[in-house]
C-alpha positions as CSV (number, residue, x, y, z in Angstrom):
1,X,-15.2,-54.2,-46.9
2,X,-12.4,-51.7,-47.4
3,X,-11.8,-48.3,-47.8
4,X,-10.4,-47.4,-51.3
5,X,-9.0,-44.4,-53.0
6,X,-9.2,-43.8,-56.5
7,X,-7.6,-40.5,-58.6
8,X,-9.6,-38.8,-60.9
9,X,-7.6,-35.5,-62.4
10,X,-6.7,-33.6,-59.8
11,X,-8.3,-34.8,-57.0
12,X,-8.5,-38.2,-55.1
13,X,-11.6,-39.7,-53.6
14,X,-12.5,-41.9,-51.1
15,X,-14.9,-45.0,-51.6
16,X,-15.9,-47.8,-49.4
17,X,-15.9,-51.1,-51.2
18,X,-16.9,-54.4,-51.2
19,X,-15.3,-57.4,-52.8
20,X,-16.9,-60.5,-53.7
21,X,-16.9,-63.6,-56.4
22,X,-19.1,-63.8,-59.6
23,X,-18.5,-66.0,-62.2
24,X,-15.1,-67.3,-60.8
25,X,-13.8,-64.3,-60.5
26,X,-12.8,-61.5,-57.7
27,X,-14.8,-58.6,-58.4
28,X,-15.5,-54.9,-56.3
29,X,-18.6,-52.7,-55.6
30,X,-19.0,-49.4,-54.0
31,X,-21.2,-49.3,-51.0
32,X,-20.7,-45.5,-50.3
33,X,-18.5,-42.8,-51.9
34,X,-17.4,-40.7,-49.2
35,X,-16.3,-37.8,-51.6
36,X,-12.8,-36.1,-52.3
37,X,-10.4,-36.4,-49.5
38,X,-9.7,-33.0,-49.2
39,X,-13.0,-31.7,-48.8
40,X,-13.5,-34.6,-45.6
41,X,-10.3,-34.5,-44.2
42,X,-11.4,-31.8,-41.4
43,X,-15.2,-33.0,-41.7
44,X,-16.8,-33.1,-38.4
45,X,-19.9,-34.7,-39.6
46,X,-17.4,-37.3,-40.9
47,X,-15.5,-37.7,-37.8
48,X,-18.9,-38.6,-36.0
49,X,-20.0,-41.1,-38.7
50,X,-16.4,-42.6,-38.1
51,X,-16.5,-42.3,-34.3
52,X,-20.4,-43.8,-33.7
53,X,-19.2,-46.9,-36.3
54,X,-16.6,-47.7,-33.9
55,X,-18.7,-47.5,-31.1
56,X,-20.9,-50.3,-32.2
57,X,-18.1,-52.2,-33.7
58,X,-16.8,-52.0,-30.1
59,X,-13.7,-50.4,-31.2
60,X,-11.9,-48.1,-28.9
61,X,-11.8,-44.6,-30.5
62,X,-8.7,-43.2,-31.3
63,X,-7.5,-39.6,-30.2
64,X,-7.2,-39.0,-33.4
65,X,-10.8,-38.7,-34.9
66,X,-12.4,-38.0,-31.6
67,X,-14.6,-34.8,-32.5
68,X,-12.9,-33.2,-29.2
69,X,-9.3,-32.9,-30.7
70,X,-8.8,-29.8,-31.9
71,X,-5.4,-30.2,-32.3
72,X,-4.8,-32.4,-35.3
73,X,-3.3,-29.4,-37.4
74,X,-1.7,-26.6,-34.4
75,X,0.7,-23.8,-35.2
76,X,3.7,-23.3,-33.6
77,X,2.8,-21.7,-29.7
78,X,3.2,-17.6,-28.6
79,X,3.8,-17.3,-25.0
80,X,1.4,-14.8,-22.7
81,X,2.0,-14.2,-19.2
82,X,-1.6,-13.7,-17.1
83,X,0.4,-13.8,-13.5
84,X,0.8,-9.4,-14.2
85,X,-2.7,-9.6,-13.3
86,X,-2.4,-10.2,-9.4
87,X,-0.1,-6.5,-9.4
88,X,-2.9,-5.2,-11.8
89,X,-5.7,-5.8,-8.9
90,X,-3.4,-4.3,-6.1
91,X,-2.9,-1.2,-8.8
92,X,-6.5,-0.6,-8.4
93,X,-7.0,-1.6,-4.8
94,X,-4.1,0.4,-3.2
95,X,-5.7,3.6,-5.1
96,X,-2.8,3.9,-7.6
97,X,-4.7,3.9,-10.6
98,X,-6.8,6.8,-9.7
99,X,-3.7,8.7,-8.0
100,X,-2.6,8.5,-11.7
101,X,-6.0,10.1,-13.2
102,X,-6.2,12.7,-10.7
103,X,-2.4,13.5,-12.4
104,X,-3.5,13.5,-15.7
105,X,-6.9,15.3,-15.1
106,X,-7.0,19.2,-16.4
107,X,-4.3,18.5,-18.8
108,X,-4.0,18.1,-22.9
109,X,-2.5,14.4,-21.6
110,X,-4.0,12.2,-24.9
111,X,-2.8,9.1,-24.0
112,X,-3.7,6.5,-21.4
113,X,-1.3,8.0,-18.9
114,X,-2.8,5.2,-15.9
115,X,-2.0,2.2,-18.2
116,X,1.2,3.6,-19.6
117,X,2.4,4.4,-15.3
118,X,1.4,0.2,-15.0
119,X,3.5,-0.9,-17.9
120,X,6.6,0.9,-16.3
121,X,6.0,-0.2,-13.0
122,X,5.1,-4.1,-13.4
123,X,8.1,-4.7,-15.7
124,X,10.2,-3.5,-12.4
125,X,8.2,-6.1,-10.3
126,X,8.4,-9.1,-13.4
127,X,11.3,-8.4,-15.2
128,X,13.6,-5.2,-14.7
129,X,14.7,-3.7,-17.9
130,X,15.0,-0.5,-19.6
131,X,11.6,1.6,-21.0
132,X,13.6,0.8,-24.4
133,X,13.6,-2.8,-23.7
134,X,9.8,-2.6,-21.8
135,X,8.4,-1.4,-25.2
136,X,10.1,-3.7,-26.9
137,X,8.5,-6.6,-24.6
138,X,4.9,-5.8,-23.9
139,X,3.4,-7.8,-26.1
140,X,4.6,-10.6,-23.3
141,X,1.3,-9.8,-21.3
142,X,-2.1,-11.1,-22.2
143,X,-4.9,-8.4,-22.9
144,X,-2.8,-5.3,-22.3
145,X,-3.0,-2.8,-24.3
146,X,0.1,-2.4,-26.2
147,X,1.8,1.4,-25.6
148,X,3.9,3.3,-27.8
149,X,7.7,4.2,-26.3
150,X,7.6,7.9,-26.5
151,X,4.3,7.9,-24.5
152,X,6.7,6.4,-21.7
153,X,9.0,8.8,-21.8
154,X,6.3,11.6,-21.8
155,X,4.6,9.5,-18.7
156,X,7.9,10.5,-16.7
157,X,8.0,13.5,-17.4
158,X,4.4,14.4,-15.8
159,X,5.3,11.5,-12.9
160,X,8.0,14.6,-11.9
161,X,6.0,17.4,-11.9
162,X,3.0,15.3,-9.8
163,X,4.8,13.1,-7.6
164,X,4.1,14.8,-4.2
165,X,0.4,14.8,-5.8
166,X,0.4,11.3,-6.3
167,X,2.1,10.4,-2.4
168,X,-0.5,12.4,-0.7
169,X,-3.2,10.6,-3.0
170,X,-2.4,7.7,-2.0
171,X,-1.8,8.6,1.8
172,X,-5.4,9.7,1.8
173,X,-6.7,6.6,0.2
174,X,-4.4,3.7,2.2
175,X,-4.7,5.7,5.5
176,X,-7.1,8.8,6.2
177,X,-10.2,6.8,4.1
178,X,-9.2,3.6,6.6
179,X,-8.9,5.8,9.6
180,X,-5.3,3.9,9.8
181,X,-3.1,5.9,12.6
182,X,0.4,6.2,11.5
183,X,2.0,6.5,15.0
184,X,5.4,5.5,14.0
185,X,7.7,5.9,10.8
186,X,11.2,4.5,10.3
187,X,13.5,6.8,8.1
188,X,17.0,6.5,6.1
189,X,19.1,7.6,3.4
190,X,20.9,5.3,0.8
191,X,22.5,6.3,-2.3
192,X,21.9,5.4,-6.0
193,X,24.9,5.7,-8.3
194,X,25.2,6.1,-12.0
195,X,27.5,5.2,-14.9
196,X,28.5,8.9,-15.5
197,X,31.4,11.3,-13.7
198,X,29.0,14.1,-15.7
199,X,27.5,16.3,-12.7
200,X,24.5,18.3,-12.7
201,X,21.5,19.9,-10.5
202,X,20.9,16.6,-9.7
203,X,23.8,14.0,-9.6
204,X,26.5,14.4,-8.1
205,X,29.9,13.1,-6.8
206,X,29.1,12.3,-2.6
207,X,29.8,9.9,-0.4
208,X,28.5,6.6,-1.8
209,X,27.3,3.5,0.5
210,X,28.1,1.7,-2.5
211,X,31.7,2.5,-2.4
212,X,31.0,4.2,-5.9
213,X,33.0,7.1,-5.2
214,X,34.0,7.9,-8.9
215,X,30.5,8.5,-10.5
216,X,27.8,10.8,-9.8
217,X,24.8,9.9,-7.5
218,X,21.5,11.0,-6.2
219,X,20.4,10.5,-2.6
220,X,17.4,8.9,-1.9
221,X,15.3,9.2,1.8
222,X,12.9,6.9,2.3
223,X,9.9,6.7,4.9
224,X,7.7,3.8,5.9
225,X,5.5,2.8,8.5
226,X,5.6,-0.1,10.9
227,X,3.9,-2.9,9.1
228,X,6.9,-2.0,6.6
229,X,5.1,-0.2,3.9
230,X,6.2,2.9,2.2
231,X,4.8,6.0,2.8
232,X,7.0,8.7,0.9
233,X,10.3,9.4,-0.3
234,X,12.7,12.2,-1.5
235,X,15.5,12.7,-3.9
236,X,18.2,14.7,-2.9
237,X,21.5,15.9,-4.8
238,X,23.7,13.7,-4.7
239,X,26.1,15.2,-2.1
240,X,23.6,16.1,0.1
241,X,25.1,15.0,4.0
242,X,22.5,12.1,5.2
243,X,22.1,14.5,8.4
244,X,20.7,17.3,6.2
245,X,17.9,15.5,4.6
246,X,15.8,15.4,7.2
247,X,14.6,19.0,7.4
248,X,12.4,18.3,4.1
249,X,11.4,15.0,5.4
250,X,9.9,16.5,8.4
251,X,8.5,19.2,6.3
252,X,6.7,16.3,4.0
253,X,5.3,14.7,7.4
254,X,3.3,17.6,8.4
255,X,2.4,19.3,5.1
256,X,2.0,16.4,2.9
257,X,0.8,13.9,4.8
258,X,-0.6,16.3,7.8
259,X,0.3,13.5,10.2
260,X,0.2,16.0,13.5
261,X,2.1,13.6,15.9
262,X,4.6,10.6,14.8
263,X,8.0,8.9,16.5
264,X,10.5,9.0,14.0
265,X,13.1,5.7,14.2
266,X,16.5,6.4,12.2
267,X,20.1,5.5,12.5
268,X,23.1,6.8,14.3
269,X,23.8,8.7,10.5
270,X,21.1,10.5,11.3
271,X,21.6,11.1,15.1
272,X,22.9,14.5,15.4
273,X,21.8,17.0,18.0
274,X,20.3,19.3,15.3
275,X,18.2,17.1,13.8
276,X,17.2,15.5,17.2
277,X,15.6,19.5,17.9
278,X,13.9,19.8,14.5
279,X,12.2,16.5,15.2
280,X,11.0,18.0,18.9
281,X,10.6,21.6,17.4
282,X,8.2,19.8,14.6
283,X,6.0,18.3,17.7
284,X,7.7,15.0,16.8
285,X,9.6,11.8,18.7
286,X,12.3,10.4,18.0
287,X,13.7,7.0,18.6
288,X,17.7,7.0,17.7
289,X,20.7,5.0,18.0
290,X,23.8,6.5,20.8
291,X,27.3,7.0,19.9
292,X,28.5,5.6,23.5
293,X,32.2,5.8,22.5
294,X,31.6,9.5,21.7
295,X,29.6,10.4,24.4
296,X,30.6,12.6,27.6
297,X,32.7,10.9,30.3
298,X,29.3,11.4,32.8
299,X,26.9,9.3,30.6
300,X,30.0,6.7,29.6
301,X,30.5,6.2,33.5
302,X,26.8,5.7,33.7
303,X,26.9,2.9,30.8
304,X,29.8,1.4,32.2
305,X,28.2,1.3,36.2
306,X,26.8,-2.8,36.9
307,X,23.3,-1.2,39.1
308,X,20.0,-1.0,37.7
309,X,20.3,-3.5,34.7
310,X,17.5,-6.1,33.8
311,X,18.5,-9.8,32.6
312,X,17.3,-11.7,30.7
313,X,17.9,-15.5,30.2
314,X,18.2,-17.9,27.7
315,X,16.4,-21.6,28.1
316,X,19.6,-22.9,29.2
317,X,20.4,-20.0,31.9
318,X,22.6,-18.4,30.3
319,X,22.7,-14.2,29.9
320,X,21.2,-13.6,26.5
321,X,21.6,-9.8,27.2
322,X,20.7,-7.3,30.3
323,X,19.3,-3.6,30.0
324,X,18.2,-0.9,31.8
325,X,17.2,3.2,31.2
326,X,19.1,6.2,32.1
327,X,18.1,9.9,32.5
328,X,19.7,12.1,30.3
329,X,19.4,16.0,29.8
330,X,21.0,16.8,26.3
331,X,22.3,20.0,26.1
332,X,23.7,21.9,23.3
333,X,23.7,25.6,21.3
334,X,22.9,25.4,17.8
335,X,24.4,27.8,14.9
336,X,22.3,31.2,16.1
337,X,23.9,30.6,19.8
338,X,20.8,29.4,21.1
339,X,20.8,27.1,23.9
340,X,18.3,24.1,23.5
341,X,18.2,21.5,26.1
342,X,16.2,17.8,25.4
343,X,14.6,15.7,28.1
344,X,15.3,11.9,27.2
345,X,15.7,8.5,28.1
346,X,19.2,6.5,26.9
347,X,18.5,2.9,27.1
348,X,21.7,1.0,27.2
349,X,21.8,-3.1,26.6
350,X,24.8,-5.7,26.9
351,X,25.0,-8.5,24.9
352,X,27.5,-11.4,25.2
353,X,27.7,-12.2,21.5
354,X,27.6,-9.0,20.9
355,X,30.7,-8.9,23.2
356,X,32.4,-11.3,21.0
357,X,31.6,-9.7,17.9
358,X,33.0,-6.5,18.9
359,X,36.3,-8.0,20.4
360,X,36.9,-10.1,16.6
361,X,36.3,-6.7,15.1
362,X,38.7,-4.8,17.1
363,X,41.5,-7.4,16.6
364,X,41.0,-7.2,13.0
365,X,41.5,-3.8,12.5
366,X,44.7,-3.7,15.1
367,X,46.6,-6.7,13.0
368,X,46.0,-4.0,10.1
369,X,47.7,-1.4,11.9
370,X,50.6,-3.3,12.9
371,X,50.9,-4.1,8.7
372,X,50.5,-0.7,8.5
373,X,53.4,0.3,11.0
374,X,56.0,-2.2,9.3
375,X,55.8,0.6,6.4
376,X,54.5,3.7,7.6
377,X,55.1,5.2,4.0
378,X,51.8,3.8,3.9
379,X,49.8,5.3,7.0
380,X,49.7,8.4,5.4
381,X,48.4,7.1,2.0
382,X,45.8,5.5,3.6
383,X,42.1,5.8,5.0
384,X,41.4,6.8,7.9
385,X,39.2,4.5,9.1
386,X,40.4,0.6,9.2
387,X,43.4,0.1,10.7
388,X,44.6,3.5,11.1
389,X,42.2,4.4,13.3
390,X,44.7,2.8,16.1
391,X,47.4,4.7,14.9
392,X,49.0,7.7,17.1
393,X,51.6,10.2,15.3
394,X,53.8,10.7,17.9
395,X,55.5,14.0,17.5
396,X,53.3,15.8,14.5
397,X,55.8,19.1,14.5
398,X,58.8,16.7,13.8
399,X,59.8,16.4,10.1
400,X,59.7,12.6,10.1
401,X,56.7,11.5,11.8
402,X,56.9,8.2,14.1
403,X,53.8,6.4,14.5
404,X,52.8,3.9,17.2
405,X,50.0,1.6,18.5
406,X,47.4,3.7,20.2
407,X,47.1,1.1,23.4
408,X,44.7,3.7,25.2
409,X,42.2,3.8,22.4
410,X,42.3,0.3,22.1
411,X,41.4,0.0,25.8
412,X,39.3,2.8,26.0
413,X,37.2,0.7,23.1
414,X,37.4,-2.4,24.9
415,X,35.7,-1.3,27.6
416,X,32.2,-0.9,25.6
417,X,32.3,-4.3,24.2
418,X,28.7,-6.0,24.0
419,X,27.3,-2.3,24.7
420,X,24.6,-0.5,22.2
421,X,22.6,2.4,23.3
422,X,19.2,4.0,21.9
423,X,18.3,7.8,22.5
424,X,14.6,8.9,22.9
425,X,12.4,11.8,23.5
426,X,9.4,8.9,24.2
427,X,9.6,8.8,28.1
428,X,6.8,7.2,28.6
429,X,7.1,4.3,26.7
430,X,8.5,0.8,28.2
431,X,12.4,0.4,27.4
432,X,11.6,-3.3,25.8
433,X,8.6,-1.2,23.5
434,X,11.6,0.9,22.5
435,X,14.4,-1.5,22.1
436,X,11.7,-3.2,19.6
437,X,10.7,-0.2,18.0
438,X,14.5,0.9,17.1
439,X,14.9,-3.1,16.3
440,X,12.6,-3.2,13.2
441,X,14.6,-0.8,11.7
442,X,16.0,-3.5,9.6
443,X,13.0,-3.0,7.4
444,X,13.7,0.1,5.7
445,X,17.3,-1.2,5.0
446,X,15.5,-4.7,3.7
447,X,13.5,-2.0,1.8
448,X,16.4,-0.1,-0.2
449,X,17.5,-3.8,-1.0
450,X,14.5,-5.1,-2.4
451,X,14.5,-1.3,-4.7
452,X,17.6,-2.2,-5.7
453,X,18.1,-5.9,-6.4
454,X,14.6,-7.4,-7.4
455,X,13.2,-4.3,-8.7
456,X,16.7,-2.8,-9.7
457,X,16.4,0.9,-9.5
458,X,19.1,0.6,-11.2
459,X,20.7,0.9,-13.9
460,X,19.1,4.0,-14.7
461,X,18.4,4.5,-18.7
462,X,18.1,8.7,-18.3
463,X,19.8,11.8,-18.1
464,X,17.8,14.6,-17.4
465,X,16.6,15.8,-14.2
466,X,12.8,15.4,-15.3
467,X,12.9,11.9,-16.6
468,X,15.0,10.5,-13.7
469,X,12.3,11.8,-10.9
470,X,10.1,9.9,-12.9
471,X,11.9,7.1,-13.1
472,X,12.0,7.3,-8.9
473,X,8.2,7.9,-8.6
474,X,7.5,4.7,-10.9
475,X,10.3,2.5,-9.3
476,X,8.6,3.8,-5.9
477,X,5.1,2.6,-7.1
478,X,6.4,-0.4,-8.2
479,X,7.8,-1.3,-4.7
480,X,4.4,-0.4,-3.0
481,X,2.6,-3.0,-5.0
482,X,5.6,-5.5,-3.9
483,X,5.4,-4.8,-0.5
484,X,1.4,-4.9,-0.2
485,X,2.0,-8.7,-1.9
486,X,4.3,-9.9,0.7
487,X,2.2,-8.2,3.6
488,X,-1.3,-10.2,2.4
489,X,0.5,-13.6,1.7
490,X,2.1,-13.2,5.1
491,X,-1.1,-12.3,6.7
492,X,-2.4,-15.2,4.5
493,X,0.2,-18.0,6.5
494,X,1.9,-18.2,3.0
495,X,5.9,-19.4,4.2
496,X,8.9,-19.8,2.6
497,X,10.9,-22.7,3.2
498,X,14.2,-20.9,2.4
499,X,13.5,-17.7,3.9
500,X,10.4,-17.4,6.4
501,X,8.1,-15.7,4.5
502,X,7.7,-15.5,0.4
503,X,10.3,-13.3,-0.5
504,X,9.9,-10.7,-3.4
505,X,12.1,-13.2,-5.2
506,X,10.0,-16.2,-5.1
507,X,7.1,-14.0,-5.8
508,X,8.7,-12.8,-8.9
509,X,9.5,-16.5,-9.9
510,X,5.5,-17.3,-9.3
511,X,4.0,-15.0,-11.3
512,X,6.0,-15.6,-14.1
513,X,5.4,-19.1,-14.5
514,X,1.8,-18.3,-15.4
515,X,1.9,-18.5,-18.7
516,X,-0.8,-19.3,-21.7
517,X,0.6,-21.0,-24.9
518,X,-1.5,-19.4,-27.9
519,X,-2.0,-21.8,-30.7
520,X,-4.0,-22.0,-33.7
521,X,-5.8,-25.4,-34.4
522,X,-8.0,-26.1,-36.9
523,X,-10.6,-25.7,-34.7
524,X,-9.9,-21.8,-34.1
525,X,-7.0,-20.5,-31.5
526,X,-6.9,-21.9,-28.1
527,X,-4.9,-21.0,-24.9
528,X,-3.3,-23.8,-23.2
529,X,-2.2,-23.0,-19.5
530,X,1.7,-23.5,-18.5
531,X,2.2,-25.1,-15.1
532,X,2.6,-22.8,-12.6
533,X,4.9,-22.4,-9.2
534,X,3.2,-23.7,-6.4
535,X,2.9,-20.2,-4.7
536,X,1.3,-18.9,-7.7
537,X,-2.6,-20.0,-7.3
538,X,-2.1,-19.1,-3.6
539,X,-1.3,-15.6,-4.9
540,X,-4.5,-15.9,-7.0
541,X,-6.5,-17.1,-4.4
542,X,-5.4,-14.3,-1.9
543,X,-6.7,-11.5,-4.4
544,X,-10.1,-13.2,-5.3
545,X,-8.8,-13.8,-8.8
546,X,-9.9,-17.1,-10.8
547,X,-7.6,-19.6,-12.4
548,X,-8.3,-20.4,-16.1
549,X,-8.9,-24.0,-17.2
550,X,-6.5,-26.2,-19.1
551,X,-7.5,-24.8,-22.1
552,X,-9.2,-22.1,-23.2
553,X,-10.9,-19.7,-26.1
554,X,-10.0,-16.0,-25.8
555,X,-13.5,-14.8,-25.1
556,X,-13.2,-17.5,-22.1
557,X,-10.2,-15.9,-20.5
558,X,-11.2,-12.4,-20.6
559,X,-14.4,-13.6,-18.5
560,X,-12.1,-15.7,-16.4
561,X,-10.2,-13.1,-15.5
562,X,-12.3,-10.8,-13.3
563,X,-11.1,-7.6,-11.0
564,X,-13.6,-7.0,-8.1
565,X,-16.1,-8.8,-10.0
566,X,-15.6,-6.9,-13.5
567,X,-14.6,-8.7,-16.3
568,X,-10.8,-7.1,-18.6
569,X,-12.2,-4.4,-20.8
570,X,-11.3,-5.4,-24.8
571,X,-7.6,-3.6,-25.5
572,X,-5.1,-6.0,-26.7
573,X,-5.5,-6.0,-30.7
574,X,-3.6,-8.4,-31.6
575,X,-4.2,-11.4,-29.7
């Protein structure tokens, strides 16, 4: 027996034949006619017939007419990431989504502001780009529903005018509904520059910590609590003094956030003696690092004096560092002649490396002043910091000025090698409780680098006043969702080889390697899951969300994918 194909017009068909002898002669009969070929070629019934004749021939069945290939005719694949949907359960869990109603509630607001806020924000936290190049990219994301550009733009617009409504929204929801005390809050200031030298009521030339000094910039004060989450934030104009920002951020912490009592933990930019009596006058603490070089002679002797220090040892024996707490009674008169005086413990610590450090430091900058005194044409030109700082003049009111080493400074400096000092109004707490305190500082400054690297705040693709706060108050959002990821997969024993804990990077990385390939089979469309980054069902697993098989229908996936037990409303149209 064999299978034949004969042509009739158009068409061919499909016959299975036998041959035998009559008469002498080779002859052939048809034992089945299977029908035209192109009316079988995707038969299932067929396929079966095939695949059960094998099966008693003892024939292994090819992959090929096994009933459960439905890939024998498959389009080309379109690429859907589902990953977007671990930052779309902490956009409902951390309150953000209903922060967003409450902004659009009781206005003519058509569109779905919430779900247009999301868009902006996770395209920080996945990919940064501009709202231009977001729009052009959404349909990236599986079951979202796709969101026209100018709703975007309109989306800032109302994120400006409700963007203290939105903070204390979402103080209430992550810390008076959990009863969570915010005892502590770190503060600082960085600067975010733009590619304009066009000023305005809001950018402005300053002094940038980016060494941008020839384009505009806005400041930006940020404010988080100890377990390194953000609480609020403010924009100031861009040549606001870092020292004068924190009026309004006091303001915000007993208005906005009606936190009665708080220690606020800053840098020595922010450590003047005016800000230092706000902070007390608001019913506040502070915890702040000393200028020990510019300090009075009194409190340098006191630094300076071996008695009352505490050691403490390394494993080997050596001095790891030594500290110990001074009284101090700080005394000053403020612009209306008033005299104010503040009751506070200095806590001064020497550390050998530190030592070292300092020493290297120091002989750097005196090697540039010598440079700088073989052509002192050039002192003048230059800054004064660096190596001119080490630089006397040494008769001003002489037409040709003569410059020297300044020796005394240089050992005036020396002798506050290895020494650091932090100023508080908390005397009651433990020096070690506020050496720690001042210590995890580092996490606001890790903070303004995450904004500005992995979620790059910047470039930023606006101009007016209006759609730049906006801008802030999603890039701000999108940062609280990063932060609240690292904080449960560190809770969660999730490490990092590289870096400790899962960074934002490797997070980033994670989520985008989950990815469905959308083809269409002559079976219908099917989604075939991408491997993924180890980290990312870990992620998934942490938020309770389910991992979708190999391969999948559509219908499948949207029950698959579940937030708090409800399964993705229908939007996407044109999946």
């Amino acid at each position: 027996m064999f299978i034949k194909t004969t042509k009739a017009k158009n068409y061919e068909y499909i016959k299975l034949v036998e041959a035998y002898w009559e008469d002498g002669r080779s002859k052939q009969r048809v034992l089945y006619n299977f029908g035209r070929a192109d009316l079988i070629k995707n038969d299932e019934s067929f396929l079966r017939i095939v695949k059960r004749l094998c099966e008693i021939a003892n024939v292994p069945v090819t992959e090929r007419i096994s009933e459960t290939n439905p890939f024998e005719e498959c389009s080309e694949a379109t690429l859907y990431n589902y990953g977007y949907l671990a930052y779309l359960s902490l956009w409902k869990k951390l309150g953000i989504e209903g922060s967003i109603e409450e902004a659009q509630c009781g206005t003519k607001i058509a569109y779905p502001l919430p779900e247009t806020v999301f868009l902006m924000a996770l395209q920080h936290l996945l990919e940064p780009m501009s709202k231009l190049s977001t729009y052009g990219h959404q349909n990236r994301y599986f079951h979202m529903k796709e969101i026209p550009l100018h709703h975007m733009y309109r989306a800032l617009d109302r994120l400006s005018e409700q963007k203290e409504e939105i903070e204390s929204s979402l103080f209430d929801y992550n810390y008076v509904r959990l009863n969570k005390k915010v005892d502590v809050v770190f503060y600082d200031v960085t600067t975010i520059h733009f590619e304009s030298t066009v000023a305005d009521e809001l950018r402005d030339f300053g002094f940038s910590k980016n060494c941008k000094f020839n384009e505009v910039q806005v400041v930006l004060g940020m404010i988080i609590d100890a377990s390194g989450m953000p609480v609020g934030y403010e924009l100031f104009k861009g040549n606001t003094f870092d020292g004068k920002t924190m009026v309004k951020t006091l303001e915000n912490i007993k208005k906005r956030f009606g936190i009665d009592r708080v220690i606020i933990v800053a840098d020595r930019g922010l450590n003047s003696k005016s800000n230092l009596n706000l902070i007390k006058e608001a019913g506040y603490g502070y915890i702040m690092a000393a200028k020990i070089r510019g300090a009075s002679a009194a409190l340098q002797k006191k630094v300076l004096e071996d008695s009352g220090f505490t050691s403490i040892y390394d494993k080997k024996g050596n001095l790891d560092f030594r500290y110990k707490t001074l009284e101090h009674e700080n005394i000053f008169t403020d612009e209306n002649n008033q005299r104010h005086k503040l009751q506070e413990h200095i806590i001064v610590s020497y550390s050998p490396k530190r030592a070292k450090k300092d020493f290297a430091d120091r002989q750097r900058l005196i090697e540039k002043a010598e440079k700088l005194l073989e052509n002192p044409d050039k002192i003048k030109a230059s800054n004064k910091r660096g190596g001119k700082k080490y630089i006397n003049q040494v008769d001003p009111d002489k037409d040709k000025a003569i410059f020297e080493l300044a020796i005394e400074k240089i050992e005036q400096d020396a002798k506050f090698d290895g020494f650091y000092a932090i100023q508080t109004s908390e005397k009651s707490m433990s020096a070690t409780d506020v050496m720690d305190a001042y210590h995890t500082l580092w996490k606001i400054e890790e903070s303004f680098r995450i904004m500005k690297s992995t979620l790059e705040i910047r470039p930023v693709y606006h101009s007016s006043k209006k759609r730049i706060e906006g801008h802030f108050v999603v890039c701000f959002l999108a940062f609280l969702m990063e932060r609240k990821m690292e904080l449960l997969l560190k809770n969660e024993g999730c490490l990092d080889d590289d870096e400790g804990f899962v960074s934002p990077q490797r997070i980033q990385e994670a989520l985008n390697t989950m990815q469905l390939a959308a083809v269409t089979t002559n079976h219908g469309k099917k989604f075939i899951k991408a491997k993924t980054h180890p980290l990312a069902p870990k992620i998934f697993k942490r938020l309770k969300l389910d991992l979708p098989d190999n391969i999948n229908t559509k219908d499948g996936l949207i029950s698959c994918f579940k937030l708090d037990g409800e399964a993705l409303p229908v939007q996407m149209s044109f999946l």
